[in-house]
VMD Tcl script that draws the C-alpha trace (Angstrom):
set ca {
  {0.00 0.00 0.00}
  {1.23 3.29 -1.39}
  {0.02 5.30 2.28}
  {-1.74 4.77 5.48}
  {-5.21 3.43 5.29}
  {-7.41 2.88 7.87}
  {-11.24 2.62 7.78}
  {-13.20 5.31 9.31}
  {-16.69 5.86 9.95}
  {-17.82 2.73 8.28}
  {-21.76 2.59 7.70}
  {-23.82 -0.66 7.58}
  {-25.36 -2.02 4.19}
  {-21.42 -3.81 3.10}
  {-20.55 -0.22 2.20}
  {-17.40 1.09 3.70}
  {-15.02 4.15 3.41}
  {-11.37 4.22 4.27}
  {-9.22 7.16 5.18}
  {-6.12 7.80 3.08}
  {-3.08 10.31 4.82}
  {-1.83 11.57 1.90}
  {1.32 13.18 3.31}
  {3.00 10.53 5.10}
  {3.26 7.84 2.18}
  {5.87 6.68 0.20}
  {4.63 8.46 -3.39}
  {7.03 6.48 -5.50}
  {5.46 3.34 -4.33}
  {1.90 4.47 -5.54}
  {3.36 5.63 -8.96}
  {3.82 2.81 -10.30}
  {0.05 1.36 -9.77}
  {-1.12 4.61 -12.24}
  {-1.88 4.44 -15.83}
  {-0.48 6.25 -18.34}
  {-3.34 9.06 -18.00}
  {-3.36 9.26 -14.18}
  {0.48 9.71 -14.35}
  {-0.02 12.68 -17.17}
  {-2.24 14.40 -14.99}
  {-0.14 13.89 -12.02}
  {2.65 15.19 -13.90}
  {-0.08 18.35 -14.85}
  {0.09 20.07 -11.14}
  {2.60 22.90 -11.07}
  {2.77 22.36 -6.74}
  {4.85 19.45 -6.30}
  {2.88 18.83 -2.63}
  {-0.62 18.72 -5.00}
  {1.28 16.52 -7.12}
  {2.49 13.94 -4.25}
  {-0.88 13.68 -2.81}
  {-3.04 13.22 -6.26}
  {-0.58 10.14 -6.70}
  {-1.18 8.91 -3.53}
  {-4.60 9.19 -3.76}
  {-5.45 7.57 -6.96}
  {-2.73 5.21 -6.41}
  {-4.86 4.29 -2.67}
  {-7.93 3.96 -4.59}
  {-6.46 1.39 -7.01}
  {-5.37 -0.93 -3.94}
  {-8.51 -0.72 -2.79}
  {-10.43 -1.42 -5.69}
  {-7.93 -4.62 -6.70}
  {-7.83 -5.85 -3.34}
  {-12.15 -6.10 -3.67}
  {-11.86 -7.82 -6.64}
  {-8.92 -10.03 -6.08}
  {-6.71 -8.14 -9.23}
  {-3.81 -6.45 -10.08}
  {-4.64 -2.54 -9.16}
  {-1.88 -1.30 -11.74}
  {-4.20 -3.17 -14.41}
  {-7.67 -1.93 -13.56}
  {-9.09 0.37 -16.38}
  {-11.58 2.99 -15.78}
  {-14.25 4.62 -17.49}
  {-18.07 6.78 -16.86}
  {-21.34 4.79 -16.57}
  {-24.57 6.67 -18.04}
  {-24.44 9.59 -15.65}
  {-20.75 10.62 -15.79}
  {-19.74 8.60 -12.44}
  {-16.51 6.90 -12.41}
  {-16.79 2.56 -12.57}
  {-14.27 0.00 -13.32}
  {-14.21 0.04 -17.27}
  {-15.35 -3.90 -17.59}
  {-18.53 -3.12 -16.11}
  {-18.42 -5.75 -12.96}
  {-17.08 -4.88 -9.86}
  {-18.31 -2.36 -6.46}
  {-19.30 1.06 -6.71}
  {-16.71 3.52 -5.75}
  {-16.00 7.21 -4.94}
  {-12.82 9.09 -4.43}
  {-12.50 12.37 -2.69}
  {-9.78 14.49 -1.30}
  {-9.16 17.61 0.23}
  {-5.30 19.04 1.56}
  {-3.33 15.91 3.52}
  {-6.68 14.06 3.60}
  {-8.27 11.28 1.18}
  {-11.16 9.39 1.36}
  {-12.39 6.23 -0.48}
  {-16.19 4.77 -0.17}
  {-17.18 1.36 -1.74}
  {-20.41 -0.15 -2.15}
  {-21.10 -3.51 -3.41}
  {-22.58 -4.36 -6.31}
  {-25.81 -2.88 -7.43}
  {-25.43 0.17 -4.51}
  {-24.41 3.34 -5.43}
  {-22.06 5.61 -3.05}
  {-20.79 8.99 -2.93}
  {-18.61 10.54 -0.65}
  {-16.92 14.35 0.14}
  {-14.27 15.51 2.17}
  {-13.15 19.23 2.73}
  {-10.84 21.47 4.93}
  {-13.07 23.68 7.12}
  {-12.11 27.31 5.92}
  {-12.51 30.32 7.26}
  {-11.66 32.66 4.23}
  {-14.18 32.30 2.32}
  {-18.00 34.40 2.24}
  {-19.51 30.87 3.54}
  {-22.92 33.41 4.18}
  {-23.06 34.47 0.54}
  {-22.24 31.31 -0.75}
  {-25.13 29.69 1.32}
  {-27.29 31.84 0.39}
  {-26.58 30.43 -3.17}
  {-26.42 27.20 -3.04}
  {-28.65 26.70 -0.22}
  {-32.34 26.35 1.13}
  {-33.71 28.98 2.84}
  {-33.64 27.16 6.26}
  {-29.97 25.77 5.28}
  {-28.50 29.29 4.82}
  {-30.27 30.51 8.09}
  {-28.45 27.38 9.92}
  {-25.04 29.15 8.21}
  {-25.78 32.22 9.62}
  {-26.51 31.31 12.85}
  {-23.53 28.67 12.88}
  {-20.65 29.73 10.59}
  {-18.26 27.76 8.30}
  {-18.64 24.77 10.40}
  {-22.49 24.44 9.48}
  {-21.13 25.58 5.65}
  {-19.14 22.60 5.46}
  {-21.22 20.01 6.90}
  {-23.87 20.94 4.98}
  {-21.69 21.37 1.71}
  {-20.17 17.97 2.26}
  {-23.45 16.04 2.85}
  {-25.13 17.50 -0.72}
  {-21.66 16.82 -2.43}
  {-21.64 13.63 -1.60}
  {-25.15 13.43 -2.48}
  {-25.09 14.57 -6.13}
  {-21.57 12.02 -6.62}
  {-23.98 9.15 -5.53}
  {-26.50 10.19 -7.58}
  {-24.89 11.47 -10.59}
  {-27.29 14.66 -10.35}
  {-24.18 16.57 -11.05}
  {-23.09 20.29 -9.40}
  {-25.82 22.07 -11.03}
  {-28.31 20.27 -8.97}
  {-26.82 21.13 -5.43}
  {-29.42 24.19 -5.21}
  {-32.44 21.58 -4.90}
  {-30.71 19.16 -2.39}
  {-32.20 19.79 1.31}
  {-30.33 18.23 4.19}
  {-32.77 17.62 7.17}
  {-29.88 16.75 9.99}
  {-31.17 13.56 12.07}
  {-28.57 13.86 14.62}
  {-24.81 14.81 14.89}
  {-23.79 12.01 12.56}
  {-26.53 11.33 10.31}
  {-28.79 13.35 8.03}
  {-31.66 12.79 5.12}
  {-30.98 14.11 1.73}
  {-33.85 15.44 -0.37}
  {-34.07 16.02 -4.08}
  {-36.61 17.47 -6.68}
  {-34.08 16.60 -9.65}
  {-33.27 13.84 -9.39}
  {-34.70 9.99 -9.46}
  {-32.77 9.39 -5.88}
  {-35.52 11.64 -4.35}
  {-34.13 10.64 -0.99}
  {-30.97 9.16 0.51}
  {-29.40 8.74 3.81}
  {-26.14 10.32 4.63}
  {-23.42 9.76 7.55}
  {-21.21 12.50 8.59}
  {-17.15 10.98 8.99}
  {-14.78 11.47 11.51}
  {-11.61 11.92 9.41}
  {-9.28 14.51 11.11}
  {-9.86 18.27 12.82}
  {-10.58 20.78 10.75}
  {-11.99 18.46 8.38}
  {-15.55 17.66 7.28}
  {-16.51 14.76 5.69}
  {-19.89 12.80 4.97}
  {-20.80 9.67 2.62}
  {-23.71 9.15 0.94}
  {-25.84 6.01 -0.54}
  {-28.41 5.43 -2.66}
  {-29.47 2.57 -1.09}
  {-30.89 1.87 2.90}
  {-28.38 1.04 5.35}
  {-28.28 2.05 9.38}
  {-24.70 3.26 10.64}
  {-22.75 1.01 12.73}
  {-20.21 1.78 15.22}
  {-17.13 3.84 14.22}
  {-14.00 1.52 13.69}
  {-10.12 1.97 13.52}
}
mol new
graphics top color blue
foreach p $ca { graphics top sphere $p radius 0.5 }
foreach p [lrange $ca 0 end-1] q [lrange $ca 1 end] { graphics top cylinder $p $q radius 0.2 }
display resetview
């Protein structure tokens, strides 16, 4: 394994999600599981530190994905089903979603015939998080900003990110997702656009001054944080 990988946060349902540090691996290692593509892109960021950590995330990913289906990750091929997500490009295999955010990667697999979507992002303070809500956001969801700050930004941003990866909505539909928040780790997703009219989500414990939540199309109740 190209960097430390640990499972985090793991909901019920066979889907899990494992959390990559993508600053204390060996990058070299992880280079050589890339294709030809992932190693042009790689070779695309200007910030060597960007660089690193897109090859250690992609190259995390790939051991995941051959160690669920018993194959060589440096041979897996990739490709888009009919809504743009990323799959394995022979069709079989789980469902999958990659996401990273500064020294922090995370990777969320569902098994076959379950769909999964998962966000992770640093917690800034720099940004106009009130004008942004107001947006992106509900009503009711920009009111929680206000009241709350970039914390409530972020959780909130994280949960319909996640959302619209599992669903394949896309960006443009992040305006009609509504988060009703169940508790401090688990939330419903609503949607008028899209034909997963409503999902679960699970908020993740990755590291502070991070926010992070999967989502899946598919019922599943939360079990107990692992690792």
């Amino acid at each position: 394994m190209a960097a430390r990988v640990s499972p985090v946060g793991v909901p019920g349902g066979g889907v899990r999600v494992w959390r990559v540090d993508l600053d204390r691996p060996d990058a070299a290692r992880g280079w050589r599981l890339l294709s030809q593509e992932e190693r042009e892109r790689a070779l695309g960021f200007a910030d060597g530190g960007e660089r690193r950590r897109y090859v250690v995330a992609h190259a995390a990913l790939r051991a995941i994905l051959g160690r669920a289906r018993g194959a060589d990750p440096a041979g897996l091929g990739f490709g888009r089903d009919e809504a743009g997500r990323p799959c394995l490009a022979d069709g079989g295999g789980p469902d999958f979603n990659l996401s990273h955010s500064g020294g922090w990667a995370l990777v969320a697999v569902a098994p076959p015939g379950g769909r999964v979507g998962v966000d992770v992002e640093r917690v800034r303070a720099d940004a106009d998080h009130l004008a942004l809500a107001r947006r992106f956001y509900q009503p009711e969801e920009a009111d929680r900003v206000r009241a709350e700050g970039p914390d409530a930004f972020f959780r909130l941003w994280t949960v319909k990110e996640a959302y619209v990866k599992a669903s394949g909505a896309g960006l443009a539909a992040l305006s009609d997702v509504v988060v009703r928040e169940r508790s401090a780790t688990h939330a419903t997703v609503l949607s008028r656009s899209s034909r997963f009219p409503e999902c679960h989500a699970h908020r993740l414990d990755v590291a502070p001054g991070y926010s992070a939540a999967v989502v899946v199309t598919t019922a599943w109740t939360p079990a107990p944080r692992t690792g």
